[in-house]
C-alpha positions in Angstrom: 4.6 -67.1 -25.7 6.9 -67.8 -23.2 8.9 -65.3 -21.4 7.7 -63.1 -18.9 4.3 -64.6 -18.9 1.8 -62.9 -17.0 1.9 -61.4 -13.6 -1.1 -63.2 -11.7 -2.6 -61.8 -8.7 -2.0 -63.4 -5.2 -2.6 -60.5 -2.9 -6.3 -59.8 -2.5 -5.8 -56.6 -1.1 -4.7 -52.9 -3.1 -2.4 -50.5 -2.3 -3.5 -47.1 -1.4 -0.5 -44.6 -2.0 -1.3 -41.7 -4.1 -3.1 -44.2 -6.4 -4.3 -48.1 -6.0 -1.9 -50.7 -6.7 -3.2 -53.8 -7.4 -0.4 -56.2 -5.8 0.4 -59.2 -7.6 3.0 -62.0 -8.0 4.9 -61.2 -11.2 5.4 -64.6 -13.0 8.3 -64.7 -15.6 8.4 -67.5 -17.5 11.7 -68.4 -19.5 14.4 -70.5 -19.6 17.6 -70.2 -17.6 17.6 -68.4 -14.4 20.4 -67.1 -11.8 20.9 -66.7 -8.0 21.1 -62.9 -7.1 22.4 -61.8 -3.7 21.3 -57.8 -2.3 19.9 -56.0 0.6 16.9 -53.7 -0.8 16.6 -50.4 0.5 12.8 -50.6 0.9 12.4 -46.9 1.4 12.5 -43.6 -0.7 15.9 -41.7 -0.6 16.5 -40.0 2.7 18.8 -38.1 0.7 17.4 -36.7 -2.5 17.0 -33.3 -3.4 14.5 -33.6 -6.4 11.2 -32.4 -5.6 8.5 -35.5 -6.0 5.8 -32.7 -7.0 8.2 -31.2 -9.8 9.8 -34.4 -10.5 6.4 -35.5 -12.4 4.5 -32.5 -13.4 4.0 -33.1 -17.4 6.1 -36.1 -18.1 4.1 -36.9 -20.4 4.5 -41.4 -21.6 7.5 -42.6 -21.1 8.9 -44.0 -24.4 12.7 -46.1 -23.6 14.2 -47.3 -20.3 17.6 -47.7 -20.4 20.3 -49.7 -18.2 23.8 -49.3 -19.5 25.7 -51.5 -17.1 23.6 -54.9 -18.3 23.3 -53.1 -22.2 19.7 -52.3 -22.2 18.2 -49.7 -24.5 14.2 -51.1 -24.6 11.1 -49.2 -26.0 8.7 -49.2 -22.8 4.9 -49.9 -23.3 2.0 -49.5 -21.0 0.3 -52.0 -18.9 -2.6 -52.7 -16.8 -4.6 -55.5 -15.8 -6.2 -58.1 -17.7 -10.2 -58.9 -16.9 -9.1 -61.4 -14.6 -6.8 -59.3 -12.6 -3.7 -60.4 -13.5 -0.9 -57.5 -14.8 -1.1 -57.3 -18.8 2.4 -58.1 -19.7 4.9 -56.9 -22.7 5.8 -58.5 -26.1 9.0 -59.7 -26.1 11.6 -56.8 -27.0 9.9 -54.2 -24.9 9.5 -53.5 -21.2 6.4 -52.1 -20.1 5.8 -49.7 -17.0 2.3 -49.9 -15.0 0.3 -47.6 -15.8 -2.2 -47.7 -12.7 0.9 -46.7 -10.4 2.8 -43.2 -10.8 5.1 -42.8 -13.9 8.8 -43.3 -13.5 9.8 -40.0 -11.9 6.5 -39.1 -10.0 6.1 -39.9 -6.7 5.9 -43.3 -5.4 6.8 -46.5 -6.8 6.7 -46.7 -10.2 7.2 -50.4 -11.7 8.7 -51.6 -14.9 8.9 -55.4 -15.7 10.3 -57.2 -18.8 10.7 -60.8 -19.8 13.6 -62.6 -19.0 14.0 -64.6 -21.9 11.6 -66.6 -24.3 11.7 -70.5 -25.5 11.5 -69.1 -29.0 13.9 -65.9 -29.1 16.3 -66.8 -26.2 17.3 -63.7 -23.7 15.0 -60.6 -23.4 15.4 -57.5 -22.1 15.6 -58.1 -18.1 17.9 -61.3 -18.7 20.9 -59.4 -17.0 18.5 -58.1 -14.3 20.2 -59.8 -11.4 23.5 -58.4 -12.0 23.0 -54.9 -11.2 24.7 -53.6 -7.9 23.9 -50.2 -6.3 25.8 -47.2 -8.1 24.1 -48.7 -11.4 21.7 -46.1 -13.1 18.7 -46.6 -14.7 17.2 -43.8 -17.2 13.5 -43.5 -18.1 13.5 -41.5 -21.6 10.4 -38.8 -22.4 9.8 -37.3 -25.0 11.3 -34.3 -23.9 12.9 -35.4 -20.9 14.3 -38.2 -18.4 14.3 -39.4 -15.2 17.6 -41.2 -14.3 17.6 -43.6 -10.9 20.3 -44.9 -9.1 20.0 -48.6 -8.1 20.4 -49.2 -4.4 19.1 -53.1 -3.4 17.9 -55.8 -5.1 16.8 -59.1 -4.2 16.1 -62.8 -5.1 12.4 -64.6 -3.9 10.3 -66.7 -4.1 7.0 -65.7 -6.2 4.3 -67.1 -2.9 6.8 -64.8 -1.0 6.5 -61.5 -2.7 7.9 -58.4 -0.7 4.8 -56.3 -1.2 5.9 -53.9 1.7 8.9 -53.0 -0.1 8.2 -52.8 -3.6 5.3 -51.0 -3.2 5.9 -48.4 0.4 4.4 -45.9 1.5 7.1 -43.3 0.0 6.5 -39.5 -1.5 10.1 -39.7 -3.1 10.2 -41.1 -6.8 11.6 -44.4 -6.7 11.5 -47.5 -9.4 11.0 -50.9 -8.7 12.6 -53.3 -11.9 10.9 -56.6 -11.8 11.6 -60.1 -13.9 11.6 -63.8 -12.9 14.7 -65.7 -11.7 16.3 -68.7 -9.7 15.0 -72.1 -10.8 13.2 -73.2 -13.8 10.0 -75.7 -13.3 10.1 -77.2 -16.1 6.4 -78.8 -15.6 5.2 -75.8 -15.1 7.1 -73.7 -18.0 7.7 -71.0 -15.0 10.9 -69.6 -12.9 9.9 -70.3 -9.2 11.1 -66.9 -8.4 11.4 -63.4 -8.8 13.8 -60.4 -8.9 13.6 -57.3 -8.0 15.8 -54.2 -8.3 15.0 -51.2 -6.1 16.8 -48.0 -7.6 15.4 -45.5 -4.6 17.2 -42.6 -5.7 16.2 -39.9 -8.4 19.7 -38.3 -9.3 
């Protein structure tokens, strides 16, 4: 399948925050692909009032992510890694979150990644990705509750330059990271040469 693909590892090193994060080039394979211009944050909101402990006590899995400003509504799955260290990756119509990391809402940065579109099915769920702007919200669904985020960065590069020191910092707050591919398509290769990433860095 083509699509998001899989997200290989490139950093040899984990992340120690309140968990390890293995850190790793997400590859998003697809189609078409667009330019996106932002500044990312990089930190945890200076400004929030939501208590990171409270914020994730009993969650419990989170079940739909949803992005009203690019018309997403997507069931969310859960990741990890594959044998050979790469990030397991979604079918297409769903977005997955990774589940070694905190949960959307808990503290740290939680991820969630989708395919941008497939050969075979055309656009998927993050094929709008690069068109948020801060203000837009993004909404984890529970089963009994949610966790809505408000986006304040995002940013266009190149997978051999991933911004590991942003995506995933050394924060307490809850913040999401929103991950697909983007900018030009190799066609040799069947992959996007880059990646894009949405930092929403306030729980509201």
């Amino acid at each position: 399948m083509t699509g998001l693909g899989r997200l290989s590892a490139f950093v040899v090193a984990a992340l120690v925050v309140a968990v390890a994060v293995v850190l790793v080039v997400v590859q998003l394979d697809g189609l078409t692909g667009g330019a996106v211009a932002g500044e990312p944050t990089g930190t945890g909101s200076a400004n929030s009032t939501v208590d990171s402990t409270a914020a994730g006590t009993a969650l419990g899995t989170p079940t739909r992510v949803s992005i009203p400003a690019i018309g997403v509504d997507a069931s969310l799955v859960a990741v990890g890694l594959n044998p050979d260290a790469s990030m397991q990756t979604p079918d297409f119509g769903h977005a997955a979150w990774y589940r070694p990391g905190p949960k959307p809402g808990e503290a740290g940065p939680a991820v969630v990644v989708a395919h941008v579109d497939s050969k075979a099915h055309g656009p998927d769920v993050f094929y709008r990705l690069r068109e948020l702007k801060p203000g837009d919200r993004v909404t984890v669904h529970y089963a009994d509750t949610e966790r809505t985020f408000e986006v304040t960065g995002r940013e266009q590069t190149k997978k051999s330059a991933l911004p590991t020191d942003r995506i995933w910092n050394t924060t307490g707050e809850p913040v999401l990271r929103l991950i697909t591919c983007g900018g030009a398509f190799d066609s040799a290769a069947h992959s996007y040469l880059d990646n894009i990433i949405v930092y929403a860095d306030r729980l509201v």
